[in-house]
C-alpha positions as CSV (number, residue, x, y, z in Angstrom):
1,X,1.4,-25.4,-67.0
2,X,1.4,-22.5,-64.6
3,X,-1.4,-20.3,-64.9
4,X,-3.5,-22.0,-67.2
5,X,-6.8,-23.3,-66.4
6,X,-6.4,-26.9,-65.7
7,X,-8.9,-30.0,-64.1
8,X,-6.2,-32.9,-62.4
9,X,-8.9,-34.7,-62.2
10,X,-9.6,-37.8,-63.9
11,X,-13.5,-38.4,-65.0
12,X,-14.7,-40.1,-62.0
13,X,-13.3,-37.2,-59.8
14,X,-14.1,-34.5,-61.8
15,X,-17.3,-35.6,-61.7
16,X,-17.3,-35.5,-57.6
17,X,-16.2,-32.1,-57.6
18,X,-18.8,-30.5,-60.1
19,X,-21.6,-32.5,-58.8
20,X,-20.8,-31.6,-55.3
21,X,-21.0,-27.9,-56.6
22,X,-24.1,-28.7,-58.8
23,X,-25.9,-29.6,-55.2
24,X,-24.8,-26.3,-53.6
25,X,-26.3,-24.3,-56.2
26,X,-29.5,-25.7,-55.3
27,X,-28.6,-25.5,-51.9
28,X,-29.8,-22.8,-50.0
29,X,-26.9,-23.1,-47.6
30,X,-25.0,-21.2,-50.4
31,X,-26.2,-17.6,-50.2
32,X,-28.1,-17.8,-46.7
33,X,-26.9,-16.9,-43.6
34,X,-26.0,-20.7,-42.2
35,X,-22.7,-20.9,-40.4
36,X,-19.8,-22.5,-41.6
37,X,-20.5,-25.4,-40.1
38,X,-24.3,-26.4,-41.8
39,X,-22.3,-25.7,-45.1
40,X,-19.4,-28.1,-43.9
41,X,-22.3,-30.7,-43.0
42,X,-24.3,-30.5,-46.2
43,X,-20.7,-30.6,-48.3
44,X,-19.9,-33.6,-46.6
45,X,-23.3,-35.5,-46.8
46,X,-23.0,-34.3,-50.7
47,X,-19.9,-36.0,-51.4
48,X,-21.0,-39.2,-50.0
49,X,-23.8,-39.4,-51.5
50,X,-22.1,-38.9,-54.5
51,X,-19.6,-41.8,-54.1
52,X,-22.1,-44.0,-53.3
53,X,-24.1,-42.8,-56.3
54,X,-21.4,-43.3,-58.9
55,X,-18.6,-45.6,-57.5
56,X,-18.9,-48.2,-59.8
57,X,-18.1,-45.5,-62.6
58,X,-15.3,-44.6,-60.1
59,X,-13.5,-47.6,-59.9
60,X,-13.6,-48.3,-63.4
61,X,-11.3,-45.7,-64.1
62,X,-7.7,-45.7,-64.4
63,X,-6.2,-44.5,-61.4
64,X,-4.2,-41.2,-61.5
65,X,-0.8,-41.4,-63.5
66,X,2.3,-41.1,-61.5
67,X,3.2,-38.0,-60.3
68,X,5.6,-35.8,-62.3
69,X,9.4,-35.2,-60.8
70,X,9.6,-32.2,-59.2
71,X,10.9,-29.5,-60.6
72,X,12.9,-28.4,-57.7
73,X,16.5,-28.3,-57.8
74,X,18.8,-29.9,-54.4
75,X,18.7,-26.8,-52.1
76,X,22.1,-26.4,-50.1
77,X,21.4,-22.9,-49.0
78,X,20.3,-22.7,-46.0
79,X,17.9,-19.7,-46.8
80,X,15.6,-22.3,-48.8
81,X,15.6,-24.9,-46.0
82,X,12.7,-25.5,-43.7
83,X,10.3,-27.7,-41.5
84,X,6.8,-28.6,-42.4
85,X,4.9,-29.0,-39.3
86,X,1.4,-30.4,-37.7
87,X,0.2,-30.9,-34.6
88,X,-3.0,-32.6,-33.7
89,X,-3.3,-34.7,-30.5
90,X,-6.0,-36.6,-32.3
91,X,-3.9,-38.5,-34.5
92,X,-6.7,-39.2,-37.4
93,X,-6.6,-41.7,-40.4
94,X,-6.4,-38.5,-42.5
95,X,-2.2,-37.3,-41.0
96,X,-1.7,-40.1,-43.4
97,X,-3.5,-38.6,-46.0
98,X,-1.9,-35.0,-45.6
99,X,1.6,-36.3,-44.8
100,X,1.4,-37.9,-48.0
101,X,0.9,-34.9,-49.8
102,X,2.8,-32.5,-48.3
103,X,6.2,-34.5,-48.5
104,X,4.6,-34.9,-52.0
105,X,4.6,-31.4,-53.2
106,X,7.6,-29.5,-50.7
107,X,11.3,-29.6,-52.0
108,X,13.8,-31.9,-50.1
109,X,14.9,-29.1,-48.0
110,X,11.4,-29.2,-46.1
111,X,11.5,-31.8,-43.7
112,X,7.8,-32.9,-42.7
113,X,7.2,-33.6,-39.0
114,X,4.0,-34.7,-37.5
115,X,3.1,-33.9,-33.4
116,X,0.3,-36.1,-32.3
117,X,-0.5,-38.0,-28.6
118,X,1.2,-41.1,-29.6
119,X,4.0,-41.1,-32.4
120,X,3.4,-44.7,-32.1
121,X,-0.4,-44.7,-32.9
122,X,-0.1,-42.6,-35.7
123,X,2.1,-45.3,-37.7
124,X,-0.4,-47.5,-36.7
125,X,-2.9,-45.2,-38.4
126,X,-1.2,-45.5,-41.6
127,X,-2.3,-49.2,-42.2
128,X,-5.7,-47.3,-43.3
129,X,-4.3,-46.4,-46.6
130,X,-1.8,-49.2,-47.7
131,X,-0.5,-47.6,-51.1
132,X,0.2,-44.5,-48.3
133,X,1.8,-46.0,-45.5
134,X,4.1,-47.8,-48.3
135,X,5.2,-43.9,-49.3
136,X,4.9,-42.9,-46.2
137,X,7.4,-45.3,-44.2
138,X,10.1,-45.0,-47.2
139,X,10.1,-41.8,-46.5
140,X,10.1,-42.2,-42.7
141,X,13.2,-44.5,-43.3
142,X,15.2,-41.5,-45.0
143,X,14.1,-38.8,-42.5
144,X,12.5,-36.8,-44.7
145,X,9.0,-37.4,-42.7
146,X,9.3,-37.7,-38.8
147,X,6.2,-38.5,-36.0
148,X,6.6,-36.9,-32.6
149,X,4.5,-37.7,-29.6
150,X,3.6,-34.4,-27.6
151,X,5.1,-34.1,-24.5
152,X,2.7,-31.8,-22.7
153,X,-1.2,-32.4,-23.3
154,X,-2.9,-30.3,-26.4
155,X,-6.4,-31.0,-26.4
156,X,-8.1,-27.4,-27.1
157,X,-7.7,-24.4,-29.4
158,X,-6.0,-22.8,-26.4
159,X,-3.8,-25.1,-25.4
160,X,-2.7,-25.3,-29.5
161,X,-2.2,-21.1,-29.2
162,X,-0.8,-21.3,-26.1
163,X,2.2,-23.5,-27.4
164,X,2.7,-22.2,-30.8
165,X,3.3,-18.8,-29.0
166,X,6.1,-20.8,-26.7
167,X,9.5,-21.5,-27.1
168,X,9.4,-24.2,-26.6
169,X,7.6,-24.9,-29.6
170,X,9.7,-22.7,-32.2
171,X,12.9,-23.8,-30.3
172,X,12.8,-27.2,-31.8
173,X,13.4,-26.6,-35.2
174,X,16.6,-25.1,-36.3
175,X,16.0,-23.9,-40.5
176,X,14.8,-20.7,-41.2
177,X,11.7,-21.5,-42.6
178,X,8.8,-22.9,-40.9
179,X,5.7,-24.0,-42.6
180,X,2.3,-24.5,-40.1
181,X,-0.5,-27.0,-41.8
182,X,-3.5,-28.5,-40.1
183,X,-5.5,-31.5,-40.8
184,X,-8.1,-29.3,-43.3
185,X,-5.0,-28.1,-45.8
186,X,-3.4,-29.4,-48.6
187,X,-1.3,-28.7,-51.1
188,X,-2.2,-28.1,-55.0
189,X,-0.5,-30.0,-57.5
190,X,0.8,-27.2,-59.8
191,X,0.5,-24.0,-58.1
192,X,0.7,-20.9,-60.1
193,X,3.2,-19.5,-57.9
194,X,5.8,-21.7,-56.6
195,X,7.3,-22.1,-53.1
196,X,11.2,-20.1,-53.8
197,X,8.8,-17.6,-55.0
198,X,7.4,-16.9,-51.2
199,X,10.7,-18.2,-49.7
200,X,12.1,-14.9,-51.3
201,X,9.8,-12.4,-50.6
202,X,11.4,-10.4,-47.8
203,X,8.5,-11.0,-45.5
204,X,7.9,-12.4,-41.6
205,X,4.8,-14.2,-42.5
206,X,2.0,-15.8,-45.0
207,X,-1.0,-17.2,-44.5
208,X,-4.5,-16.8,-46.3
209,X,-6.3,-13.2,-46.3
210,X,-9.0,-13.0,-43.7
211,X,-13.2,-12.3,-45.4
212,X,-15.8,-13.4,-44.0
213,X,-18.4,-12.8,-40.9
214,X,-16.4,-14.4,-38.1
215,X,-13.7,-12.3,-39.0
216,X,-13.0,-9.1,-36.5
217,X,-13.5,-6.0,-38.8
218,X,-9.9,-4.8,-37.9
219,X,-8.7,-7.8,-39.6
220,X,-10.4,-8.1,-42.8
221,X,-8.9,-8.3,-46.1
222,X,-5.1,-8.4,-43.8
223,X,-3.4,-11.6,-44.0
224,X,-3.1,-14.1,-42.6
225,X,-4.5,-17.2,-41.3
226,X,-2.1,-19.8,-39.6
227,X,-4.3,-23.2,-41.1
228,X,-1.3,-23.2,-43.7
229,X,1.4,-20.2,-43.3
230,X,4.9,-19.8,-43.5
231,X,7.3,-18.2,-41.1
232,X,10.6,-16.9,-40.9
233,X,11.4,-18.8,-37.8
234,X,14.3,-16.7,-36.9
235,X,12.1,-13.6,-36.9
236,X,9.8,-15.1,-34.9
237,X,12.9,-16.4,-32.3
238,X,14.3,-12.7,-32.1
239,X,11.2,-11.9,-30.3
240,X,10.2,-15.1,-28.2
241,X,10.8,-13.8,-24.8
242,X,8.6,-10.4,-26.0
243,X,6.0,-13.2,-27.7
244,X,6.0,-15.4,-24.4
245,X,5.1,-12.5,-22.7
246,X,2.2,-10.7,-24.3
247,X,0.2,-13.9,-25.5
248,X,-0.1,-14.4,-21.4
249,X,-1.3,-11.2,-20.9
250,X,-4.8,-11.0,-19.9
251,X,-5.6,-9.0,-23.3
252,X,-4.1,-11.5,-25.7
253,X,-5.0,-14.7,-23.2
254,X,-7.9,-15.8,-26.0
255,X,-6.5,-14.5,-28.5
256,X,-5.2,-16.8,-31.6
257,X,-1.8,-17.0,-33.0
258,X,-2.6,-15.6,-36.2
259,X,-4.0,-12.6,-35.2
260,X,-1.7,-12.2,-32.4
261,X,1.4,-12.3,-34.6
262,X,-0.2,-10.1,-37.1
263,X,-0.3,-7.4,-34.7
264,X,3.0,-8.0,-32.7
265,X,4.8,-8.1,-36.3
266,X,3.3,-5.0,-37.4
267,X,4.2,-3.6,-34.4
268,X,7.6,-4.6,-34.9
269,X,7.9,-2.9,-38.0
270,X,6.5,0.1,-37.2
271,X,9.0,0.3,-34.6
272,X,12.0,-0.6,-37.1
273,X,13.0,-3.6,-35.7
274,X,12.5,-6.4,-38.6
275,X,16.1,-5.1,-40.5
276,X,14.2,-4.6,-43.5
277,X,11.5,-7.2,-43.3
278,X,7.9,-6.8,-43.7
279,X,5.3,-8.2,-41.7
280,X,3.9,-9.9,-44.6
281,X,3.3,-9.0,-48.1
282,X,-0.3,-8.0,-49.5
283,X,-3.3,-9.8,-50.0
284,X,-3.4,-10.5,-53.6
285,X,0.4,-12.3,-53.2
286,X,-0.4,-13.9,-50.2
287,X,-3.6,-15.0,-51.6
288,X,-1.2,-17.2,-54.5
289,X,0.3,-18.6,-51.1
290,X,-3.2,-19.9,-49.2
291,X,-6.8,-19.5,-50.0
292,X,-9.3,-19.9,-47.4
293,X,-12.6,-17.7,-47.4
294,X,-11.4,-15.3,-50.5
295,X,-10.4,-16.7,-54.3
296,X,-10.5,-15.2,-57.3
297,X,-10.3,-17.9,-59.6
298,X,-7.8,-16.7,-61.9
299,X,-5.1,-18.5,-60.1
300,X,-3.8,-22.0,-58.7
301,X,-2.6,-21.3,-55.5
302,X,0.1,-22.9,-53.6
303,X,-1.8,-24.7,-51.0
304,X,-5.7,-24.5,-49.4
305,X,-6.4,-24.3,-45.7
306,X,-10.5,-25.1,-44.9
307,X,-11.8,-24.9,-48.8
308,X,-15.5,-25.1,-47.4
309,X,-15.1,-21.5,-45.9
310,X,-15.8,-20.1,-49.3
311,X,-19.2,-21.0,-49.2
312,X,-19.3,-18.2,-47.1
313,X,-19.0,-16.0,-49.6
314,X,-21.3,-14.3,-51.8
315,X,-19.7,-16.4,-54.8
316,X,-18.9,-18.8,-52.5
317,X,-20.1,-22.0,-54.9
318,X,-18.9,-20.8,-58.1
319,X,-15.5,-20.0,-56.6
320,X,-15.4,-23.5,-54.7
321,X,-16.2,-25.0,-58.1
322,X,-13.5,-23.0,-60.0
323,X,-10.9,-24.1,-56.9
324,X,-11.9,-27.8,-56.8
325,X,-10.9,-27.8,-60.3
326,X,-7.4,-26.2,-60.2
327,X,-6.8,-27.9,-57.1
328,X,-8.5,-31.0,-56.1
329,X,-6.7,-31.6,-53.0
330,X,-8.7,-28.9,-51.6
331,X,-12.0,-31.7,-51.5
332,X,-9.6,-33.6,-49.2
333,X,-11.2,-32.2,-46.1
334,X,-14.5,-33.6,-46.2
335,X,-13.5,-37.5,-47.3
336,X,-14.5,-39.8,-44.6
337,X,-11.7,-42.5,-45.4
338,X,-13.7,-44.6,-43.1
339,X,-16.6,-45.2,-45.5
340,X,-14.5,-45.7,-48.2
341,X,-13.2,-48.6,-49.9
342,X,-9.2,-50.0,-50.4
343,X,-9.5,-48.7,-53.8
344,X,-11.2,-45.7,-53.3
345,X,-8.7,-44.9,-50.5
346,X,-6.2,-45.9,-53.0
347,X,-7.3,-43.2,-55.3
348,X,-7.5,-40.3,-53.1
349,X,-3.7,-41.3,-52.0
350,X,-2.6,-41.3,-55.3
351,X,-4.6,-38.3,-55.9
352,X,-2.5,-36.6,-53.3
353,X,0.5,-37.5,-54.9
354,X,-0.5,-36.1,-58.3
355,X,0.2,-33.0,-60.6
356,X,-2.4,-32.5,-63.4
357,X,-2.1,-35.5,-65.0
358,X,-5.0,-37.7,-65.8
359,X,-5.1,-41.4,-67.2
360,X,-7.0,-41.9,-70.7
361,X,-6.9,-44.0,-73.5
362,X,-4.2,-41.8,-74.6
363,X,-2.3,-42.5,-71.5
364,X,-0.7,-39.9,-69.3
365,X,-1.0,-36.5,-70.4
366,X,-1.1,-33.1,-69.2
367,X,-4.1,-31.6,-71.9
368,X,-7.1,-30.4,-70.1
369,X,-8.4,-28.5,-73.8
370,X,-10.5,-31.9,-73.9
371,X,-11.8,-33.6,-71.0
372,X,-13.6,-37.3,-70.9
373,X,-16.9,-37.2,-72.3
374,X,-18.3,-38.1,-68.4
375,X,-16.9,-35.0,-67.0
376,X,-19.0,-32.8,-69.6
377,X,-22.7,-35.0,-68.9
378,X,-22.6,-33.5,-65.2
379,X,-21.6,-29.9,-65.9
380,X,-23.0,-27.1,-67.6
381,X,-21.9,-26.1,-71.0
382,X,-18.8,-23.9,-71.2
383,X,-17.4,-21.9,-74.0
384,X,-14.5,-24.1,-75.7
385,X,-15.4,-27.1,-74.3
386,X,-13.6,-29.5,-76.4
387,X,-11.5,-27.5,-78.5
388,X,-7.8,-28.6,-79.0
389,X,-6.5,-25.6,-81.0
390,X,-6.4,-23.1,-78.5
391,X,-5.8,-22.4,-74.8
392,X,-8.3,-24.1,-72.3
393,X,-11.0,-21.3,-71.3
394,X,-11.1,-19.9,-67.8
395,X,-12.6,-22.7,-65.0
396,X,-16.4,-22.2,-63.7
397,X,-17.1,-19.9,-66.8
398,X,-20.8,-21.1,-67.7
């Protein structure tokens, strides 16, 4: 189903996502000047609300068919092979939550590993989401999912650039490929583009394109952000001693690792020392890769780093809407599992888990031409809205 307009959702979520959009288009928050932050806020008191509001209609759904085998085949090239990696001293219910579904949705070749305070605490964290933590430690047993405590204290944003600019840090993985996440990503179930796609792309780098108002001028429309990139991580170790070095110079000191890289790879190239490599490849490709403050619509991506950064945007709701839909594992961001339920929980984890499959009286099936009749009462009208004889129409189209 790549490249078709799709909704994953089954009726109780797909009613989350379009009446949490439905509230910011009556929301001033989406075409004022408020920060990030107010939108975050307001997003996040939406979405409760909206549980609250409709959770008996929640529960009584069936909960999200099983997810697909993945279509990737066993990688022994060493090319394809890589680490998956977070770090985040804080060690929240919700590394369960993203664990889940990036082991979920990366070939066996990735290996996942999570760097909080207290390896030990984090397991411990996993009790919060029982279907999860069964997942989760089957996977732990095989290796394919590993918890680290930190041995030296990350507690700021500085201390996090600091040591993904160390050797330390890229010194502990050994496969070529390294993919960065943080807490606010996730990982769409059936991305337009798939991961060998970006694995062969000749390129140092990718990471979502940079729009917005906090973003320096020099930077905008480049790419990319680190909140979910991939590196060539023997690139980046060619140049560790040189990358050591600058980020502790007094003009890069405050300066994050994206941006940092950006212009040390560029550098690189213009100097003719990547052997053929670029940087990283243009906006519109890496865009398939991440989205972050710039979508389109027309596309699933691969994975989502900080969804709520579109409202930023002139378009910002519409193109949240159209994103929430292709990938609702971008909404994972502003769950408080605390509030929830076992079986709400439950959902989300399976949701985490899923492809675009949704549970009907038809059972599991993969046609999104005809959604349940409960997803249509809370949206607006949209051309072809329950037709079965032709492809589904494009997602947010009102």
């Amino acid at each position: 189903m790549q490249g078709s307009c799709s909704s994953p959702l089954l009726s109780g979520m797909a009613v989350c996502c379009w009446f949490l959009l439905f509230l910011f288009h009556l929301s001033p928050c989406a075409s004022s000047s408020r920060d990030y932050h107010t939108a975050r806020q307001l997003s996040q008191a939406a979405i409760t609300a909206l549980f609250t509001q409709h959770k008996r209609q929640l529960l009584n759904q069936s909960l999200l068919c099983e997810p697909k085998p993945q279509s990737f085949h066993v990688v022994e090239d060493t090319a394809m092979m890589g680490d998956a990696v977070v770090i985040d001293s804080r060690a929240p219910g919700k590394m369960a939550l993203i664990l889940l579904n990036m082991r979920s949705h990366l070939p066996t070749s990735f290996t996942v590993h999570a760097y909080t305070r207290s390896a030990k605490m984090t397991r411990e964290s996993f009790k919060q989401l029982s279907w999860a933590s069964a997942q989760l430690l089957a996977w732990m047993h095989v290796g394919s999912v590993r918890l680290h405590t930190l041995t030296i204290p990350i507690s700021t944003k500085a201390q996090y650039n600091t040591f993904l600019a160390s050797r330390e840090f890229w010194d502990m993985f050994e496969r070529r490929w390294l993919l960065l996440f943080e807490l606010d990503s996730a990982l769409c179930g059936n991305p337009t583009v798939g991961l060998e796609t970006f694995l062969s792309a000749g390129v140092a780098f990718i990471g979502a394109a940079w729009k917005g108002r906090t973003i320096p001028r020099a930077l905008q429309g480049e790419v990319g952000n680190s909140g979910l990139s991939l590196w060539r991580r023997d690139v980046v170790g060619s140049f560790l001693d040189e990358i050591e070095q600058d980020s502790q110079s007094p003009a890069n000191s405050r300066t994050v690792i994206d941006g940092f890289m950006h212009a040390f790879l560029h550098q690189a190239f213009e100097r003719h020392r990547l052997d053929g490599i670029k940087p990283h490849p243009a906006r519109e490709f890496a865009m398939q890769f991440s989205v972050e403050t710039d979508y389109t619509g027309n596309f699933t991506p691969f994975g989502v780093h900080a969804a709520g950064k579109l409202l930023m945007s002139s378009r910002g709701a519409q193109s949240l809407k159209t994103l929430l839909l292709r990938c609702p594992q971008a909404a994972f961001a502003y769950y408080d599992l605390d509030t929830l339920s076992s079986l709400e929980q439950d959902l989300i984890a399976r949701l985490a888990v899923s492809g675009q499959q949704y549970q009907d009286s038809f059972g599991c099936r993969e046609d999104t031409t005809q959604l349940p009749a409960e997803f249509h009462a809370f949206t607006p009208a949209r051309r072809g809205a329950g037709r079965r004889d032709g492809p589904p129409q494009a997602a947010g189209r009102v």
